[in-house]
C-alpha positions as CSV (number, residue, x, y, z in Angstrom):
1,X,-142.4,43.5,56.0
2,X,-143.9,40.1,55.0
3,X,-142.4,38.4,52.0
4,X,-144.5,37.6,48.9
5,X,-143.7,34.0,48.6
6,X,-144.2,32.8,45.3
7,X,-146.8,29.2,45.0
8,X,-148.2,27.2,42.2
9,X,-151.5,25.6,42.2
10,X,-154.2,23.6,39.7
11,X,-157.5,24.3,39.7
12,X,-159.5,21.2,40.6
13,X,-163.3,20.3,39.9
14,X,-163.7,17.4,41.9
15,X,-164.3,17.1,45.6
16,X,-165.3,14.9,47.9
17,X,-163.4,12.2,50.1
18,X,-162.7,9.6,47.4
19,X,-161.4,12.8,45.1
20,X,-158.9,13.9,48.1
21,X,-157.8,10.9,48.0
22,X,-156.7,10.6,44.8
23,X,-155.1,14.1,45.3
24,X,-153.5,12.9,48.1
25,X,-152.0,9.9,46.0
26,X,-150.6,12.1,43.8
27,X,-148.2,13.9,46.0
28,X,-150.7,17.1,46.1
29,X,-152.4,18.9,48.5
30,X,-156.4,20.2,48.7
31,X,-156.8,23.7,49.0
32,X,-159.7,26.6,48.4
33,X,-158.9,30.3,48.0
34,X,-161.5,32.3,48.9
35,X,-162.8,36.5,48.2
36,X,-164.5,38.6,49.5
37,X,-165.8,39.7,46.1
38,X,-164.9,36.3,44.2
39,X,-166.7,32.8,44.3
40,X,-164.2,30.5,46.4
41,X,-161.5,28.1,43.8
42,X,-160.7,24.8,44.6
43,X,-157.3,24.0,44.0
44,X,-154.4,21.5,44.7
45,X,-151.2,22.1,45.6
46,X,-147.8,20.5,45.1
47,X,-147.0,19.0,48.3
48,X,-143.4,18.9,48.6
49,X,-143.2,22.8,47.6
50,X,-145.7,23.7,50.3
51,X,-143.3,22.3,53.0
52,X,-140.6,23.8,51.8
53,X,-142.8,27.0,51.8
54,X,-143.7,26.5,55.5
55,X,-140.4,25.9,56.3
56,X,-139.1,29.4,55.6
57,X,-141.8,31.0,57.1
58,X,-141.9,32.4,60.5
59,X,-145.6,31.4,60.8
60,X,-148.2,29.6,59.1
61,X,-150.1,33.5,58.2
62,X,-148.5,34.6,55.4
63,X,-149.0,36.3,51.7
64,X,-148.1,34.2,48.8
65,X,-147.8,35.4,45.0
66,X,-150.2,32.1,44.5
67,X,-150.5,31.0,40.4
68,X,-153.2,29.2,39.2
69,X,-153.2,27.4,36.4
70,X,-156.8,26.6,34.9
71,X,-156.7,24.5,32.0
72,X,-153.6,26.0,30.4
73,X,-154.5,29.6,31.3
74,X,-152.9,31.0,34.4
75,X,-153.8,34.1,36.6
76,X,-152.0,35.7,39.5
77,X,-153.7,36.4,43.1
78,X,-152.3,38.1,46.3
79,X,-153.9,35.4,48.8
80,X,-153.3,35.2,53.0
81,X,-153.0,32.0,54.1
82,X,-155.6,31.5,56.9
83,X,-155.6,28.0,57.6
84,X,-153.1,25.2,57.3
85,X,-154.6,21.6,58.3
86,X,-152.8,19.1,59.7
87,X,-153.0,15.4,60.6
88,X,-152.8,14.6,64.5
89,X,-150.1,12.1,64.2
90,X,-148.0,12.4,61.4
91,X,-148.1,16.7,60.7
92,X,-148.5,16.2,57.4
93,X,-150.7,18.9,55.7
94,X,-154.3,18.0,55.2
95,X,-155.7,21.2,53.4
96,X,-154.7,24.8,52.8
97,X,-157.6,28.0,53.1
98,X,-156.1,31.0,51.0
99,X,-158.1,34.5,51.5
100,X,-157.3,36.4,48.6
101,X,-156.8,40.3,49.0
102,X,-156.0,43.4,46.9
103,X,-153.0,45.4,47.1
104,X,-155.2,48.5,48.0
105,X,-157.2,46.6,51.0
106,X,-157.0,46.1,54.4
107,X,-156.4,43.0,55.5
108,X,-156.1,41.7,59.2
109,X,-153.8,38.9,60.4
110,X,-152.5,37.6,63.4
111,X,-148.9,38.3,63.6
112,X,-146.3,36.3,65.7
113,X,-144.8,37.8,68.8
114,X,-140.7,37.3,69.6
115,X,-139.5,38.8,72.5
116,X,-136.6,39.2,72.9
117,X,-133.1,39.9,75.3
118,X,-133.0,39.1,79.0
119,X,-135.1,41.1,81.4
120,X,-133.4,43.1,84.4
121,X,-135.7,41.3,86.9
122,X,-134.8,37.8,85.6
123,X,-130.8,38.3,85.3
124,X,-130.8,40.0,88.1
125,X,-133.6,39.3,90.5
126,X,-134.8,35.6,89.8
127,X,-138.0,37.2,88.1
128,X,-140.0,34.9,85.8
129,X,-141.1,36.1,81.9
130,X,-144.4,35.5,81.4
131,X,-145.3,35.4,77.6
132,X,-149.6,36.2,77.8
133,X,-150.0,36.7,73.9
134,X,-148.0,34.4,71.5
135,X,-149.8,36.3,68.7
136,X,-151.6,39.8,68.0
137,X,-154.1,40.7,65.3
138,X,-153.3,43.7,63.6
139,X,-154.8,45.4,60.3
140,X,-152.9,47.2,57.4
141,X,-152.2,47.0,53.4
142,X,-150.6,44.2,52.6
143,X,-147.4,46.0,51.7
144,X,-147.0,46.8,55.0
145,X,-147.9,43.2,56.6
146,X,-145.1,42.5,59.3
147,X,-143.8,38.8,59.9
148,X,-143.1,39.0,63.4
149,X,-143.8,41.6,66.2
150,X,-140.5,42.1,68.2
151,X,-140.0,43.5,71.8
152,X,-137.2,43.9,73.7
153,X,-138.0,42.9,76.9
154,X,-134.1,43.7,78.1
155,X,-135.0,46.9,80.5
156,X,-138.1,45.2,82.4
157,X,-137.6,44.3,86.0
158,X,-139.9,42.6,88.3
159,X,-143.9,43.8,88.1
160,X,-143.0,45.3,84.4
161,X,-144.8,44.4,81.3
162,X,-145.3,45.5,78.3
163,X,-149.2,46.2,77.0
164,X,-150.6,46.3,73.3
165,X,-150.1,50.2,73.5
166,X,-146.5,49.8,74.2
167,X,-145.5,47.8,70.8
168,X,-143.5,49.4,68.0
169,X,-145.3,48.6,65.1
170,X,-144.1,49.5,61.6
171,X,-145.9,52.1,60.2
172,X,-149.2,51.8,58.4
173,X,-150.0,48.6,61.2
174,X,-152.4,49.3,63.5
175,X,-153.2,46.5,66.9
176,X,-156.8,45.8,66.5
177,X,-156.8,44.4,70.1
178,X,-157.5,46.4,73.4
179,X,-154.2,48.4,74.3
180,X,-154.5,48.0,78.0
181,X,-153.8,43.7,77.4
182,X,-150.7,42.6,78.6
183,X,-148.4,40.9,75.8
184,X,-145.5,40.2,78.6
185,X,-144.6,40.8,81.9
186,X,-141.8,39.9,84.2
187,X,-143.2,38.3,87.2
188,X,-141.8,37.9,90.6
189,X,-140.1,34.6,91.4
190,X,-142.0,32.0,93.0
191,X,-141.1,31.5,97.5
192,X,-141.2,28.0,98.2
193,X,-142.6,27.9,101.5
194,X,-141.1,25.0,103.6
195,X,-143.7,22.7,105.2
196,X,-143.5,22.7,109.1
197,X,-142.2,19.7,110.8
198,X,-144.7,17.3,111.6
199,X,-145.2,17.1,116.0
200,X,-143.8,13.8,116.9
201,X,-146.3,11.2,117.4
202,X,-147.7,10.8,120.5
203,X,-146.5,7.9,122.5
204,X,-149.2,5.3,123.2
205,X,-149.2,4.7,127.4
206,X,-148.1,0.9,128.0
207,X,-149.9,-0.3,130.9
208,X,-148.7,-3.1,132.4
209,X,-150.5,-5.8,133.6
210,X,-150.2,-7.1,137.8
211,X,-149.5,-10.3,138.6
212,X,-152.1,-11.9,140.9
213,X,-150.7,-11.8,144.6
214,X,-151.5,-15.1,145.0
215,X,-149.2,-16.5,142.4
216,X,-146.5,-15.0,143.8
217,X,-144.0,-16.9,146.0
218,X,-143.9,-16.8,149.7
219,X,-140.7,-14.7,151.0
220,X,-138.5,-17.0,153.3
221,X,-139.3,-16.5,157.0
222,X,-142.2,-15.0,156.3
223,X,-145.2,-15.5,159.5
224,X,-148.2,-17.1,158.9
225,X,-151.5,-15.0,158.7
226,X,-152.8,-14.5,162.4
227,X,-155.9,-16.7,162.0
228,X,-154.4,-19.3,160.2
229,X,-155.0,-22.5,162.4
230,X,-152.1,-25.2,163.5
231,X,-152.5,-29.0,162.1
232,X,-154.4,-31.1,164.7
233,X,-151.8,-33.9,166.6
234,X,-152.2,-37.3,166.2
C-alpha cells in the first residue's frame, strides 16, 4: 500500500509572476490543493523537503499527510499529488497540484508498472520484452492505494503477454482501463535479412579505333598496284 508521506506547507495570498518569484527566492515552492467539495488553497512549499519527498517515492502520484499552516492555525488534509512541474533544463520543481480526498472516497491514480524476472522467450529464445503500458489507472480507497503494480514476467515465452485482466492487484483496486490491453509482451526477435550482392557492373565495350590503311608502311617486297604507271625515260 501507498505510504502517507508526511508535508508541510503555508498558505499564500499572493499570486502572480512577480509573487512566484519571490517564492521562488525564498527557497519555496508554489503549489494549489484542490476538492472536489472545497474551494482550491494556494500554498507554498519548502523546497528542499519536497525533493527529498520525491526522492523516496516510486513515482511522482502519491498521498501525502499535507499540513497547512494558515496564519498560526494548522489543519490536516489527505491530498494526491496530481501534478509535479518541472523546468526543461535544470528539473527543478516549478509547481505542485495536490487533489485532496477523504479516507472514505474513491480516488483514481495512475499507478507505476515494474515488471519483473527474465522471460522464458528472452533467456532462452532471443525474444524481445516489450513494455506497452509504463503506467495503469486504477480506482480504490486510499488505504488501499498501491505504489507500484508488479508482474512477473519470468514464465512468458515468445508471442506471450500479459493483458490488464491478467494483473494481481491488491484487493479493494480495481483497473479502470479495458482488460483486453496488453501491459507486456514478449516478442519474437528481430531476422536481419542480409542484402543480396549487388551484379557486377557491367563492363563498358572498348572499341578501338583503325588506323587509316594509308598511313600504314609499305611491307618490303611488296608489288606495285597493277595500274600504277613506270617513270617516263629521259
Amino acid at each position: 500500500m501507498a505510504k502517507q508521506l508526511k508535508l508541510t506547507a503555508q498558505t499564500r495570498s499572493t499570486v502572480g509572476r512577480t509573487a512566484v518569484k519571490k517564492i521562488k527566492a525564498q527557497g519555496l515552492v508554489p503549489a494549489v490543493v484542490y476538492g472536489s467539495h472545497d474551494a482550491p488553497i494556494s500554498l507554498s512549499l519548502n523546497a528542499r523537503e519536497f525533493s527529498r519527498l520525491m526522492a523516496h517515492a516510486t513515482s511522482e502520484h502519491f498521498l501525502v499527510d499535507l499540513e497547512i499552516n494558515d496564519g498560526g492555525a494548522t489543519s490536516s488534509r489527505l491530498a494526491l499529488i496530481q501534478e509535479v512541474q518541472h523546468d526543461a533544463l535544470s528539473r527543478d520543481v516549478l509547481h505542485v497540484d495536490f487533489h485532496a480526498v477523504k479516507a472514505d472516497e474513491m480516488l483514481h491514480s495512475e499507478i507505476p508498472v515494474e515488471p519483473f524476472g527474465e522471460p522464458d522467450g528472452v533467456k532462452n529464445f532471443g525474444g524481445i520484452l516489450e513494455i506497452n503500458m509504463h503506467s495503469v489507472e486504477v480506482e480504490c480507497l486510499p488505504k488501499d492505494l498501491p505504489e507500484l503494480i508488479r508482474i512477473d514476467v519470468s514464465a512468458l515465452g515468445i508471442g506471450d503477454a500479459v493483458h490488464i485482466k491478467d494483473l494481481q492487484l491488491p484487493a479493494g483496486v480495481t483497473a479502470r482501463a479495458d482488460g483486453d490491453l496488453t501491459v507486456v509482451r514478449v516478442a519474437a526477435p528481430k531476422v536481419e535479412v542480409e542484402p543480396e550482392p549487388a551484379a557486377a557492373a557491367a563492363q563498358p565495350e572498348v572499341l578501338k579505333e583503325k588506323k587509316d590503311d594509308a598511313a600504314k608502311p609499305a611491307a618490303a617486297g611488296a608489288k606495285p598496284a597493277a595500274d600504277a604507271k613506270p617513270a617516263p625515260k629521259k
